[in-house]
C-alpha positions in Angstrom: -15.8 -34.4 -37.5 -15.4 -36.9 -34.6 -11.9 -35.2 -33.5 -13.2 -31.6 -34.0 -16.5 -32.6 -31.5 -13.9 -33.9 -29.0 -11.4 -31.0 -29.4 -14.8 -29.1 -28.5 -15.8 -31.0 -25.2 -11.7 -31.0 -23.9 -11.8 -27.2 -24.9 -14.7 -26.6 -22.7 -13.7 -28.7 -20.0 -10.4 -26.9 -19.6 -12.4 -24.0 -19.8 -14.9 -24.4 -17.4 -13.6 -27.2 -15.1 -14.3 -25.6 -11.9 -17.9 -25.1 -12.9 -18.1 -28.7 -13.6 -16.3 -30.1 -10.7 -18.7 -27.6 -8.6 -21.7 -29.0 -9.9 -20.6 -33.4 -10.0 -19.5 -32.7 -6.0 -23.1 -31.3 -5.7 -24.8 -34.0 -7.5 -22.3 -36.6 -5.9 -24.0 -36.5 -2.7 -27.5 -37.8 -4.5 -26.8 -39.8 -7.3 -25.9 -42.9 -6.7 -22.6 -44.1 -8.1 -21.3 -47.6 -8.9 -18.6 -49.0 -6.8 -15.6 -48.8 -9.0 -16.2 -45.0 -9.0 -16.5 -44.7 -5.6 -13.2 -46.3 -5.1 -11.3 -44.1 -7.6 -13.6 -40.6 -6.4 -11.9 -42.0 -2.7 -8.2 -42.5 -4.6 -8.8 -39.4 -5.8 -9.8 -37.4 -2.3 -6.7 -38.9 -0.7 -4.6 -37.8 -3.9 -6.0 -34.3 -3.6 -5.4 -34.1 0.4 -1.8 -35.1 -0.7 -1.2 -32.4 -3.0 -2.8 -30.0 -0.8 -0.4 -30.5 1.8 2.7 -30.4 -0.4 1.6 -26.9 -1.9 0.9 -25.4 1.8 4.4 -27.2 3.0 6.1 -25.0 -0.7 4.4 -22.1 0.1 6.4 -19.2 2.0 4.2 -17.2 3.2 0.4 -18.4 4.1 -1.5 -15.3 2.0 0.1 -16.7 -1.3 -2.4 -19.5 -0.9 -5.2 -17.1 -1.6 -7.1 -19.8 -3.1 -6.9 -22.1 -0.1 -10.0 -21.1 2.0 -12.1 -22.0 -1.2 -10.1 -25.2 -1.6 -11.4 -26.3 1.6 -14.7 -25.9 0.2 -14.4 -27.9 -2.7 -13.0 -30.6 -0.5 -14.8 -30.5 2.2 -18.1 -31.3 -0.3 -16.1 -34.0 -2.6 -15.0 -35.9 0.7 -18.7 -35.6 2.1 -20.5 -36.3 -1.3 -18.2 -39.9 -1.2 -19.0 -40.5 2.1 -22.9 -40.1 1.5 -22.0 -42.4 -1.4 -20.2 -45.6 0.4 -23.0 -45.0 2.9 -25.9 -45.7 0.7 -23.6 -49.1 -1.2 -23.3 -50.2 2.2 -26.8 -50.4 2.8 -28.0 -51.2 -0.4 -25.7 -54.2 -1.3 -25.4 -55.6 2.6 -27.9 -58.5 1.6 -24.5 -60.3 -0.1 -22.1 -59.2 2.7 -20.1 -62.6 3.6 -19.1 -63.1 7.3 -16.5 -60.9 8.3 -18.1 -58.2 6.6 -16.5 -58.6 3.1 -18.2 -58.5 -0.3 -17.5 -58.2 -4.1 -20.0 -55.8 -3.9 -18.7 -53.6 -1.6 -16.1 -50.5 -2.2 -12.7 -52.3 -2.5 -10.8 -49.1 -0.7 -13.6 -49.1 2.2 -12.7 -53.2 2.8 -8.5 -52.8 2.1 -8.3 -50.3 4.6 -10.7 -51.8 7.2 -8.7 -55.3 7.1 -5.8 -53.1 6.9 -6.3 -51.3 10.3 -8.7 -53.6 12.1 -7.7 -57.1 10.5 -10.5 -59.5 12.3 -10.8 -57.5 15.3 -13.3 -55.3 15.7 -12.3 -53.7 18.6 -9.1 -52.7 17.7 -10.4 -51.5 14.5 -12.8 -48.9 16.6 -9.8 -48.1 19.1 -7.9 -46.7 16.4 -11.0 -45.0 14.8 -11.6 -43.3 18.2 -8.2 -41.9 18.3 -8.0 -40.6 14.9 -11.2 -39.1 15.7 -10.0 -37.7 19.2 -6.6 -35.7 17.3 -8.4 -34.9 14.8 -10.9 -32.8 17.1 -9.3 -31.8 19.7 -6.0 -31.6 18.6 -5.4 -30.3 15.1 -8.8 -28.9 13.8 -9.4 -27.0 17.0 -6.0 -25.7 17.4 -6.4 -24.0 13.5 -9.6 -22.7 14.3 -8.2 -21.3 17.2 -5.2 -20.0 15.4 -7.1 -18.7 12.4 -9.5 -16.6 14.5 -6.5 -14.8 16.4 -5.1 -14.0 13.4 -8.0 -12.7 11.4 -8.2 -10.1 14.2 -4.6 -9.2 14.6 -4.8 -8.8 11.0 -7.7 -6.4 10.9 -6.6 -4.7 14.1 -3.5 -3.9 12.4 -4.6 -2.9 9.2 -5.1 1.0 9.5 -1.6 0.7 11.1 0.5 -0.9 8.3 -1.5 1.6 5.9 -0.1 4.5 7.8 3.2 2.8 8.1 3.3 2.2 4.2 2.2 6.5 3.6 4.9 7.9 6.1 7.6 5.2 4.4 6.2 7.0 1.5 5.9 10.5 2.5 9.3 9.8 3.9 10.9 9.3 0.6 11.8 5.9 1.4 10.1 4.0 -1.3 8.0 5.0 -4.3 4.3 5.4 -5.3 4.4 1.8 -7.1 6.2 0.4 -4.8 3.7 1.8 -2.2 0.7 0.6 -4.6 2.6 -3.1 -4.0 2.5 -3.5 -0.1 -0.8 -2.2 0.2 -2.2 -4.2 -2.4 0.2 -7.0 -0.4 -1.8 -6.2 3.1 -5.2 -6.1 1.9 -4.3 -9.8 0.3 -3.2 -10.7 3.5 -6.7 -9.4 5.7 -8.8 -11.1 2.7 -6.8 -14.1 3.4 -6.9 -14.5 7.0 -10.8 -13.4 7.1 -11.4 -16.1 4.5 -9.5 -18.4 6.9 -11.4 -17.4 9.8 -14.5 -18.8 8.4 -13.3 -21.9 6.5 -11.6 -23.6 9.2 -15.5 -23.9 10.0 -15.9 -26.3 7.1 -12.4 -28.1 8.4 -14.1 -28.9 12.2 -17.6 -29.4 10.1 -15.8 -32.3 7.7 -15.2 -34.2 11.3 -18.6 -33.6 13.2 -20.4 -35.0 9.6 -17.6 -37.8 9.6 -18.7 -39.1 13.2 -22.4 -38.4 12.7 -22.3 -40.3 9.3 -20.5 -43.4 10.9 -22.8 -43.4 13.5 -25.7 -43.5 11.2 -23.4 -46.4 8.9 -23.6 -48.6 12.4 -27.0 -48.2 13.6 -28.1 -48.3 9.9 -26.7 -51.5 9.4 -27.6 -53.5 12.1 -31.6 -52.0 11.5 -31.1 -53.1 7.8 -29.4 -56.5 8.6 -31.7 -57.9 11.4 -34.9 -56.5 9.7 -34.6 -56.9 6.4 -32.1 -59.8 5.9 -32.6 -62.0 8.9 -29.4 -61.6 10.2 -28.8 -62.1 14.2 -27.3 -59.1 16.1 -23.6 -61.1 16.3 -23.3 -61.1 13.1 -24.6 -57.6 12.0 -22.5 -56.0 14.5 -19.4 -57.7 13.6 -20.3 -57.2 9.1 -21.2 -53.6 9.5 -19.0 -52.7 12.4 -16.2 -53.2 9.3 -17.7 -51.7 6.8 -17.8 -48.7 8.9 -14.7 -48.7 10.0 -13.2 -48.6 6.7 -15.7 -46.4 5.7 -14.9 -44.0 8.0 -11.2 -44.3 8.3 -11.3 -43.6 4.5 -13.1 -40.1 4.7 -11.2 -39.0 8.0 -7.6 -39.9 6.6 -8.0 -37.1 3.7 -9.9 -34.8 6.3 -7.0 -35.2 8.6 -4.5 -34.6 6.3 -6.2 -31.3 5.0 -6.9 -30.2 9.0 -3.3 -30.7 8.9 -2.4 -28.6 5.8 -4.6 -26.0 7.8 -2.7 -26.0 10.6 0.9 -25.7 8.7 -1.2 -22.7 6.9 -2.1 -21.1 9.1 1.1 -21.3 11.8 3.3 -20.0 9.1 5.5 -16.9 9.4 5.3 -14.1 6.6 8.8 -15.2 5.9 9.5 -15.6 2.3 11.6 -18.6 3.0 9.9 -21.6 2.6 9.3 -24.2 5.9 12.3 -26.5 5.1 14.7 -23.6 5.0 13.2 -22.3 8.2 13.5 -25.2 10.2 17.0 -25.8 8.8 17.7 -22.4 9.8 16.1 -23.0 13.4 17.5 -26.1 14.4 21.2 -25.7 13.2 21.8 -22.5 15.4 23.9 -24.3 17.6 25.5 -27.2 17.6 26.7 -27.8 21.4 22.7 -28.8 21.8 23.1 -31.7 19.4 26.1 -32.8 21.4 24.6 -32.5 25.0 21.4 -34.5 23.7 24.0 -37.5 22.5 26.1 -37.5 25.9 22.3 -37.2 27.9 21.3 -40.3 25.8 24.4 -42.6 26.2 24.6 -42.1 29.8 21.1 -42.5 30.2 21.4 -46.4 28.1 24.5 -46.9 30.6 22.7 -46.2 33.3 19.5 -48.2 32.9 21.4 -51.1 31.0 19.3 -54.2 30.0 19.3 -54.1 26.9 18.7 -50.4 26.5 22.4 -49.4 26.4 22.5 -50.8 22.5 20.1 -48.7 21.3 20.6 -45.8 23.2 24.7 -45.0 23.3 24.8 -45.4 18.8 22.0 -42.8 18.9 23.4 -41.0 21.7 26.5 -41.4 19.7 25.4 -39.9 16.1 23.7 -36.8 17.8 27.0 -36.3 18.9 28.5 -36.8 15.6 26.0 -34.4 14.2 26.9 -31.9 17.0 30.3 -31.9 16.2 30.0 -31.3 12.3 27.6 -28.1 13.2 29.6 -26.7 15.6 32.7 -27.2 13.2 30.6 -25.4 10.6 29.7 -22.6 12.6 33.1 -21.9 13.8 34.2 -21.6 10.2 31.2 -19.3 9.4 32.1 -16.9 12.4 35.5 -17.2 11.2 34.8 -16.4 7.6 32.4 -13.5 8.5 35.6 -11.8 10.8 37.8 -11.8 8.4 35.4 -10.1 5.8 34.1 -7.7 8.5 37.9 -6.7 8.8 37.9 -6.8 5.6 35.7 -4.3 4.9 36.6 -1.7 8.1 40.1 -1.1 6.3 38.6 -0.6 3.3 36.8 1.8 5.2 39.7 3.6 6.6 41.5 3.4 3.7 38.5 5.3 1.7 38.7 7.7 4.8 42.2 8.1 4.4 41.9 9.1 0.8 38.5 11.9 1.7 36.2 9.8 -0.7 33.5 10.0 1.6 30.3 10.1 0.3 28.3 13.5 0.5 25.2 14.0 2.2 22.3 15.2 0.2 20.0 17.6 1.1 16.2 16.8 1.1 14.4 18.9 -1.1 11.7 19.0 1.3 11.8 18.3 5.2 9.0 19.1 7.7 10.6 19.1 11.5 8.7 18.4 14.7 9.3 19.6 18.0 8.9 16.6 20.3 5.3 17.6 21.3 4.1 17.5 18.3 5.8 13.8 17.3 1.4 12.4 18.1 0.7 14.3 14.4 2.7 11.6 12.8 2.7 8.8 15.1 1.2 5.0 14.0 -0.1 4.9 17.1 -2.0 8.2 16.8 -3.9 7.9 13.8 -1.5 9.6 11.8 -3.3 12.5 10.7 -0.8 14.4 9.2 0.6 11.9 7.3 -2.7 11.3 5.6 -3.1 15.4 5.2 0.9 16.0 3.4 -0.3 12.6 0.6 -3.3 14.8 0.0 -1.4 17.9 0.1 0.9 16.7 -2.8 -1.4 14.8 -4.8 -3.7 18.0 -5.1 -0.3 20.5 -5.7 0.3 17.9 -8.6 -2.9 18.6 -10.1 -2.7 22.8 -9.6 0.5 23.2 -10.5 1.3 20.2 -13.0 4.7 18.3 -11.9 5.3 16.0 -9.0 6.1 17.7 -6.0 9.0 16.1 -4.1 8.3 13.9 -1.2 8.7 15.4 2.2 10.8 14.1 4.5 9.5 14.3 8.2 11.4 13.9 11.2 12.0 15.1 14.8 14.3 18.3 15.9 15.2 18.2 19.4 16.6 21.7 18.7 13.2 23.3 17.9 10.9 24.0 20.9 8.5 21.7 21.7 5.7 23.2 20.0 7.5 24.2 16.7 7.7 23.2 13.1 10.0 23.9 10.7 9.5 23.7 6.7 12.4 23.6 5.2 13.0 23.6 1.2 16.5 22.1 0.3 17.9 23.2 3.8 16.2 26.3 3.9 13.8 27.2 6.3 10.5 28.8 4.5 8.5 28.5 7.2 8.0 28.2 11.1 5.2 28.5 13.3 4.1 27.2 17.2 1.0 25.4 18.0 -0.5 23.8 20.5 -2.0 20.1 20.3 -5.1 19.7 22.5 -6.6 23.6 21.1 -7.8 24.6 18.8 -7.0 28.3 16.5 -10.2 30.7 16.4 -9.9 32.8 13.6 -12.3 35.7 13.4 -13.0 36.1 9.5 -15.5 39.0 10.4 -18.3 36.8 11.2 -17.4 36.7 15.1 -20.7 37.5 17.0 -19.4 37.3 20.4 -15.6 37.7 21.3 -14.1 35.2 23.3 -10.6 35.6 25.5 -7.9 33.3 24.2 -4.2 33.1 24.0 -3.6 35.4 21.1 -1.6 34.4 18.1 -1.5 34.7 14.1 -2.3 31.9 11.6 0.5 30.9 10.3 -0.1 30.4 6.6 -2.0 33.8 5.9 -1.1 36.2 9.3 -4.2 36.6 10.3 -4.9 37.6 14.3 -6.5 34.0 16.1 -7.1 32.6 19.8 -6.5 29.0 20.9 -9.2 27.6 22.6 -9.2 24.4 24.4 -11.1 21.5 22.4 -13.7 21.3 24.6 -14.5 24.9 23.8 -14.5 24.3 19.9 -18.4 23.8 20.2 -18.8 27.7 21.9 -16.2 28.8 19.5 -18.6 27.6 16.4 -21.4 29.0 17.9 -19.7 32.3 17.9 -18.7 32.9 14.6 -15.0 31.9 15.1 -13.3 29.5 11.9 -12.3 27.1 14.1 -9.2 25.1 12.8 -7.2 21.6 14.3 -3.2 21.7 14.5 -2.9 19.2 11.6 -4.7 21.3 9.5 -2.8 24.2 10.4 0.5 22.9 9.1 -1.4 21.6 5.8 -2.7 25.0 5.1 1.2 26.2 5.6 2.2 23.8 3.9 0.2 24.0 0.8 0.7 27.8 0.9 4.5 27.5 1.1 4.7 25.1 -1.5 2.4 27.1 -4.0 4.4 30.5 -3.1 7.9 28.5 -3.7 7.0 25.9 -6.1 9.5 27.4 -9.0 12.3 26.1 -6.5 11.1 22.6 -6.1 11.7 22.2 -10.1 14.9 20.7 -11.6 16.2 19.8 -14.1 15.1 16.0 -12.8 11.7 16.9 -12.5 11.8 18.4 -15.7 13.5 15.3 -17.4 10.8 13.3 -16.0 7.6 15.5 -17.4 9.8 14.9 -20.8 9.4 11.4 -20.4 5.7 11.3 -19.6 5.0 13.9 -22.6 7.3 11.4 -25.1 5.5 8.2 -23.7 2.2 9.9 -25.6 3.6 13.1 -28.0 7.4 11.5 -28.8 7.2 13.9 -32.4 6.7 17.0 -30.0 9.8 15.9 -27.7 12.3 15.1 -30.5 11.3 18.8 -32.2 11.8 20.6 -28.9 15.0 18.9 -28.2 17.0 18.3 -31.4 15.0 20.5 -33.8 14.7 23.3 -32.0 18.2 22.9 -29.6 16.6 23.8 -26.3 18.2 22.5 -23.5 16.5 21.2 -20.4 18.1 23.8 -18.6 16.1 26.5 -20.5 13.2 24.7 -20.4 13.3 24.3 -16.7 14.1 28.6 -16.8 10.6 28.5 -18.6 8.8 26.4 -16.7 9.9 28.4 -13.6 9.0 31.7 -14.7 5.9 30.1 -15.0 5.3 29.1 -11.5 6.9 31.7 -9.8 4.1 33.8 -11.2 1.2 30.9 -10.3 1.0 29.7 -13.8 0.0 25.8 -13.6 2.3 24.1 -16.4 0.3 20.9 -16.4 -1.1 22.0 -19.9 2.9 21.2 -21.0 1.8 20.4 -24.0 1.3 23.4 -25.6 4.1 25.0 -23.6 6.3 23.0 -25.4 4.6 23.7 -29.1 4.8 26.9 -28.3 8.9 26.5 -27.4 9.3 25.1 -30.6 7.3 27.6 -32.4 9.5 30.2 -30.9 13.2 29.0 -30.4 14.0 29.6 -34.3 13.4 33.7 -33.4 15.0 33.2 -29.8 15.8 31.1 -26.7 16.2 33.8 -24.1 13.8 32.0 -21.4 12.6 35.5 -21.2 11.1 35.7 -24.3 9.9 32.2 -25.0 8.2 32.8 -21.3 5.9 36.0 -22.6 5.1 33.5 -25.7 4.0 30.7 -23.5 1.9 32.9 -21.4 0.6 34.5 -24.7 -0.4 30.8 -25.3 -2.2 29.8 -22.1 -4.2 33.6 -22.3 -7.3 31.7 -21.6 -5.7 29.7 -19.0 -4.3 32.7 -16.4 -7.2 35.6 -17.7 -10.2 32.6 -16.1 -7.3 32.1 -13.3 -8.1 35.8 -12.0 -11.8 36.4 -13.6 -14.8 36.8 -11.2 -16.6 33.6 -11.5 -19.7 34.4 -12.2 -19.8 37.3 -14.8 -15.9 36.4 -16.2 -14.9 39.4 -16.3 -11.4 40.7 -15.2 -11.3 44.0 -13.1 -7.8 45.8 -13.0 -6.1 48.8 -13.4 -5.1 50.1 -16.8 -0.9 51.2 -17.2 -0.9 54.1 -18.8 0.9 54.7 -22.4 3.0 57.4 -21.2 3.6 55.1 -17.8 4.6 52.2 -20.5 6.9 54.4 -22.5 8.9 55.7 -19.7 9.7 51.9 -18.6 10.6 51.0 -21.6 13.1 53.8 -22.0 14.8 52.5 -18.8 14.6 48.9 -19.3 17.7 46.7 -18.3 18.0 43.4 -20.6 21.3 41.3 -19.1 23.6 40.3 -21.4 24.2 37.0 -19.8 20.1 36.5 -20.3 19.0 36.8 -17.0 15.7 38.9 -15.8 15.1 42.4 -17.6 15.0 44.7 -15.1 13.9 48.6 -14.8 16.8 51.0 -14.0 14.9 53.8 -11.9 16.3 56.5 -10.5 15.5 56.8 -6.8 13.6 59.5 -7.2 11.4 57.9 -9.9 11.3 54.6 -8.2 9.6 56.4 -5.2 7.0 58.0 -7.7 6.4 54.8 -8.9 5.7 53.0 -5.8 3.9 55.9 -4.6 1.3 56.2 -7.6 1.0 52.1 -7.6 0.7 51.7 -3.6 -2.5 54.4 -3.9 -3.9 52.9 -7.5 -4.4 49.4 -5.5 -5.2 50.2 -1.8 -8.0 52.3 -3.6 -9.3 48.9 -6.0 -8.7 46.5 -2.4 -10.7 48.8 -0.4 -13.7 47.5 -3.1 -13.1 44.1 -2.6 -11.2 44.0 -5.8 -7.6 42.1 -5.9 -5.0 44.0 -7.2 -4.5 43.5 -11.2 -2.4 45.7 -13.6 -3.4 45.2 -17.2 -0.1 46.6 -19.9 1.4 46.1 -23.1 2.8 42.8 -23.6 6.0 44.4 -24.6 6.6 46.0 -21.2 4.5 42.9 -18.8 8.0 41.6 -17.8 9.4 45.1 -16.9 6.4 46.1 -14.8 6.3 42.8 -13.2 10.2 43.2 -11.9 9.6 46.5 -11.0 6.8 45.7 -8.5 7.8 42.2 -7.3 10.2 43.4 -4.3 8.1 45.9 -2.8 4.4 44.8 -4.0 4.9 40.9 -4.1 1.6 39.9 -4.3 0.6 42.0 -7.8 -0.4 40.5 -11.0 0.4 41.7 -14.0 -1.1 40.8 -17.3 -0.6 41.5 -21.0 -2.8 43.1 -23.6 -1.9 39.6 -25.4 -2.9 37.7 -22.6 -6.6 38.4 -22.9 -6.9 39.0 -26.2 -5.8 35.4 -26.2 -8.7 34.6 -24.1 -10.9 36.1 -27.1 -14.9 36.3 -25.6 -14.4 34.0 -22.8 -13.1 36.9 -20.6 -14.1 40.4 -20.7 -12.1 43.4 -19.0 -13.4 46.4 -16.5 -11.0 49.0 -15.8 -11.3 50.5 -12.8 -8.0 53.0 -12.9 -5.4 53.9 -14.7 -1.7 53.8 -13.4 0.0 57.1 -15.0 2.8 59.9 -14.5 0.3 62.4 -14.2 -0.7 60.4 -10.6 -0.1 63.0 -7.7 2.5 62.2 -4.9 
C-alpha cells in the first residue's frame, strides 16, 4: 500500500513538475526556509545556470531553444525567491553573528564564497562585487537586450518577405507543399522566438537591478538591526554585515551572470546548423600564415623588451608558430586534394560528353514568362502579388477540376516585349497578352453610364473590348460603371481560364498514378479491382479521365469513376465507351453543372430523331480506338453547321447558353461534329439527366432537325 501511495506522488510529480516548481519559486520568496535549504536551493541555482549555458553553447541555431525565454522566467524568480530568503536569515539570526561576520547560523554558501572572494578585507570584497556588478550591467546584459530588440524587428520586418520567398520557391517548382508547410512553420518559430526574446531579456537586466537593490537593503538592514537591536557599535556592524552581503550577493549575481551570458551566446548566434565549436573551428583555422605572423610578432616583441619577458614571450611566440605551420600544411593538402578531384571530375565530364550521354532538358509543364516590366508582379520586394494570386489559382483549380495542377514555373523573357506574358503549357504557348503596370483595364459589361477615352484594348482571358486608365482614374472609372480590373488579376483570370480550357493536357499518366495512390490510401479493394480485376491500364484510365475534362467534367468524384470503370471494362475498355458510362454516372453531377440556379431546370435544344439517325448512319469508330467521328459529306457538313449556327444564335439572343440535348447513343458523335467549328457547345445525353432523376428538370426551346431551312 505504502509503495503504490509513493508510485502515486512520483507519478504526479513527473507529471506535473513544472506546475509544482512554478508554485515553490512563488511561495519561496515568503516562506521562510531553514538554512541548509537555502544552501542547497543556491547549489542548485548555480547548477541550473550551468546547464543552461551548456544547452545554449549545443544548440545550433538560437530558435531551437524555444523554451529559453520562459526558462529565464523560471530562473529569474528561483534566483530572486533565494535571495529574498538569505536576506531575511541574515537579519533574523545576526544576533549570533561572531566577529568577522561568521556564524553557524548563517547560509554556509553565503560565508564560503564571501571568505572566498573577500578573505578579511572588506574592501576588496566590495571592489570585486562592484565589478561584477559593473560587466554585468553594462557589458553583457545590456549588450543582449540590445541585440535581442534588433533582432525581434529584423525578424518581423522580414517576415512577409521569407513567406513570399517560400510561395515563389514553391510556385517555382523547387520544393513541395510539405516541404513548404516546414519552413514556414520554421520562420514563424523563429519570429515567436525572437519576440519572446525581446521581452525576456527584461527579466535578465531586471535579475541585476533587484540584485543591487536587495544588497543595498542587506547593508543598511544590517547595520539598523545590529546597532538597534543588538547593541552592536557601527565598526563592527559594518565590517559583520558588509560580509554577509557580499557573499550574499556574489551568490545570486554569479548564476545571474552566467544566464546573462547564456543570453548573450543566444542571442549572437547564427542560423547555422552547425553548432558554436564547429563554427569557431571553422573561423579561426582559415589561414594559417596568421598564426605564424602572431608567433614571429611575439618573439621579437620578448627580444626586444628583454628582462625577463623574452622567456615567456619567444616559447609562446614559438608554439603559435608551430600551430601555424601545421594549419597551413593542412590546408595545402586540402587545396591539393580538392584539385585533383575537381580534375577529376571535369574529364569525367568530357568523357560523358565525348560519349553524347548528356542529360536531357525537361520541359515545364507549366511556365508563365515576364517581360522585364512586369518582373514588380513577382518581386519580394514588391509584395509579390502574383505569386500569392497563381497559389490561389491552383489550389482552387484542384478543387473544380479534382487533381493537382502542376506547379508553374515563372521566370523572365528578355525576348518578349516589356509589357508581355507568355503562358506556356509544356513549351507551348496558350496564351499571350500586353498590359500595362500603373493602369488599370475598364471593361464595359453594359453598365457604363458615361464613356470615358482610354487606350483601347481587349481582355485577354474572355476578348472583351476595355480601356486602360491611369490608377489615379480607377475612382472615376467606378463611378462610371466601368469593371475596373489590376494587371495581376488580369493574368489570374488568363490564367485560370487557360488552365480550365486545357486542363485534359496537364494530366499524365503521373498525375494519374498519384490520384491512384490517394484513392488506395482510403478505397485499396476499389484500386486492386480496377487494376488487376478489371485489366485497365493507367493509360486508359488517364484517356478517361481526359475526355472528362476536355468537356469540363470535374473528376474529383474519382470514386465512382472508377466503380463505374470496373463495372464496365468486362463489356469493353475502348476509353470511348467507358467515358459515355462515366458521364452516365455523374448525370447529376454535369445536368446541376449547366441548370439555372434557381428553378434547376436545364434549357436546350432538342436533336431531332431523324437528325440522330442520319449521324449515326455516318458514324466513323477508329479501329485503333481513337475518337468516333462523323463522315459528312461537304455538302451535308454545311447543312449542318448551317441549321446548328441559327438553332443557337436564336436560344443566345434569350440569354440562354447554348445546350443540345440527344440520344446517349449518338452524344459522342454530335459532340465531334460540332467541337471544331462550334467549340464552346454542350452536349448532353438522354441518360445524362435521366440520371439526374427530379433534381433537374428539362425545357426545350428548339429542335435541331433536317427539315431546318438553309
Amino acid at each position: 500500500m505504502a509503495n503504490e501511495s509513493r508510485g502515486k506522488v512520483i507519478n504526479f510529480l513527473q507529471n506535473s513538475y513544472i506546475a509544482v516548481t512554478a508554485v515553490l519559486v512563488v511561495f519561496l520568496i515568503f516562506i521562510p526556509i531553514p538554512k541548509m535549504l537555502i544552501d542547497l536551493c543556491m547549489i542548485l541555482n548555480l547548477a541550473f545556470s550551468i546547464i543552461i549555458l551548456l544547452s545554449v553553447l549545443a544548440t545550433p541555431r538560437a530558435s531551437d531553444f524555444q523554451t529559453y525565454p520562459r526558462i529565464i522566467l523560471f530562473e529569474t524568480m528561483f534566483g530572486l525567491g533565494i535571495n529574498i530568503s538569505s536576506t531575511r536569515l541574515i537579519l533574523l539570526k545576526s544576533g549570533n553573528i561572531a566577529a568577522g561576520g561568521y556564524s553557524n547560523e548563517q547560509s554556509a554558501m553565503v560565508q564560503a564564497f564571501a571568505k572566498i572572494v573577500a578573505g578579511d578585507n572588506i574592501v576588496i570584497g566590495f571592489v570585486i562585487f562592484i565589478i561584477l556588478i559593473v560587466v554585468q550591467v553594462l557589458v553583457v546584459t545590456k549588450g543582449a537586450g540590445r541585440v535581442s530588440e534588433v533582432a525581434a524587428r529584423f525578424s518581423l520586418d522580414s517576415m512577409s518577405q521569407k513567406f513570399f520567398d517560400v510561395d515563389n520557391r514553391l510556385n517555382s517548382g523547387m520544393i513541395d507543399d510539405q516541404e513548404a508547410r516546414r519552413l514556414k512553420d520554421s520562420i514563424r518559430k523563429e519570429i515567436d522566438f525572437y519576440s519572446n526574446m525581446d521581452g525576456s531579456s527584461k527579466f535578465v537586466s531586471g535579475n541585476v537591478k533587484a540584485g543591487i537593490f536587495i544588497t543595498v537593503v542587506n547593508l543598511i538592514g544590517g547595520l539598523v538591526v545590529g546597532m538597534l537591536m543588538h547593541g552592536m557599535d557601527f565598526s563592527s556592524a559594518i565590517r559583520s554585515y558588509s560580509i554577509l552581503t557580499i557573499g550574499d550577493g556574489l551568490m545570486s549575481q554569479l548564476p545571474a551572470l552566467i544566464i546573462s551570458f547564456a543570453t548573450g551566446i543566444l542571442v549572437t548566434g547564427t542560423k547555422s546548423d552547425e553548432d558554436l565549436g564547429e563554427q569557431v573551428k571553422q573561423d579561426f583555422t582559415r589561414d594559417g600564415h596568421i598564426y605564424e605572423i602572431v608567433g614571429i610578432v611575439l618573439a621579437v616583441t620578448g627580444i626586444a623588451l628583454r628582462a625577463g619577458t623574452q622567456f615567456l614571450l619567444v616559447p609562446v611566440g614559438a608554439l603559435f608558430i608551430f600551430i601555424g605551420y601545421r594549419l597551413s600544411r593542412n590546408q595545402t593538402k586540402q587545396k591539393q586534394a580538392l584539385k585533383q578531384a575537381e580534375e577529376q571530375a571535369k574529364a569525367t565530364d568530357q568523357k560523358s560528353s565525348s560519349l553524347d550521354t548528356e542529360s536531357i532538358s525537361m520541359l515545364d509543364p507549366l511556365s508563365l514568362e515576364l517581360g522585364y516590366a512586369l518582373i514588380p508582379l513577382v518581386s519580394k520586394e514588391k509584395g509579390a502579388e502574383l505569386l500569392e494570386r497563381i497559389t490561389r489559382i491552383r489550389n482552387e483549380a484542384k478543387l473544380d477540376m479534382g487533381f493537382v495542377i502542376p506547379k508553374i514555373r515563372i521566370q523572365d523573357n528578355m525576348t518578349l516585349d516589356p509589357n508581355d506574358y507568355s503562358f506556356k503549357i509544356k513549351g507551348i504557348e496558350y496564351g499571350h497578352a500586353n498590359i500595362r503596370l500603373g493602369y488599370y483595364m475598364c471593361m464595359d459589361t453594359g453598365a457604363v453610364i458615361t464613356p470615358l477615352k482610354g487606350e483601347k484594348t481587349k481582355d485577354p482571358a474572355f476578348g472583351m473590348d476595355a480601356i486602360w486608365l491611369p490608377e489615379d482614374r480607377r475612382a472615376e472609372a467606378e463611378e462610371a460603371g466601368y469593371v475596373v480590373v489590376d494587371p495581376p488579376t488580369i493574368i489570374a483570370t488568363h490564367l485560370t481560364e487557360i488552365i480550365r480550357a486545357h486542363a485534359a493536357e496537364m494530366l499524365g499518366r503521373q498525375e494519374v498514378s498519384a490520384i491512384l495512390d490517394t484513392v488506395k490510401e482510403r478505397n485499396p479493394v476499389l484500386v486492386d479491382e480496377v487494376l488487376n480485376t478489371a485489366k485497365l491500364t493507367i493509360g486508359q484510365i488517364e484517356k478517361v479521365l481526359q475526355n472528362l475534362l476536355e468537356e469540363n467534367v470535374s473528376i474529383r468524384n474519382i470514386v465512382t469513376i472508377l466503380e463505374t470503370l470496373a463495372n464496365y471494362a468486362g463489356i469493353s475498355n475502348n476509353p470511348w465507351v467507358l467515358t459515355e458510362k462515366v458521364r452516365e454516372a455523374l448525370g447529376l453531377q454535369i445536368c446541376m453543372q449547366y441548370a439555372d440556379s434557381q428553378d434547376k431546370k436545364i434549357r436546350a435544344l432538342l436533336l431531332s430523331q431523324d437528325y440522330a439517325e442520319f449521324i449515326n448512319e455516318h458514324a466513323y469508330y477508329p479501329a485503333d480506338g481513337s475518337r468516333p467521328s462523323v463522315a459528312f459529306d461537304p455538302p451535308d457538313y454545311r447543312k449542318w453547321v448551317n441549321c446548328v449556327s441559327k438553332s443557337v444564335t436564336r436560344i443566345q439572343e434569350k440569354g440562354f447558353q447554348p445546350i443540345i440535348l440527344c440520344a446517349n447513343t449518338v452524344r459522342q458523335l454530335v459532340k465531334s461534329a460540332v467541337q471544331r467549328d462550334m467549340p464552346g457547345i454542350i452536349v448532353l445525353s438522354d441518360m445524362e439527366v435521366n440520371a439526374a432523376g427530379r433534381n433537374i428538370s428539362v425545357e426545350i426551346l428548339g429542335e435541331i432537325s433536317t427539315n431546318e431551312e438553309d
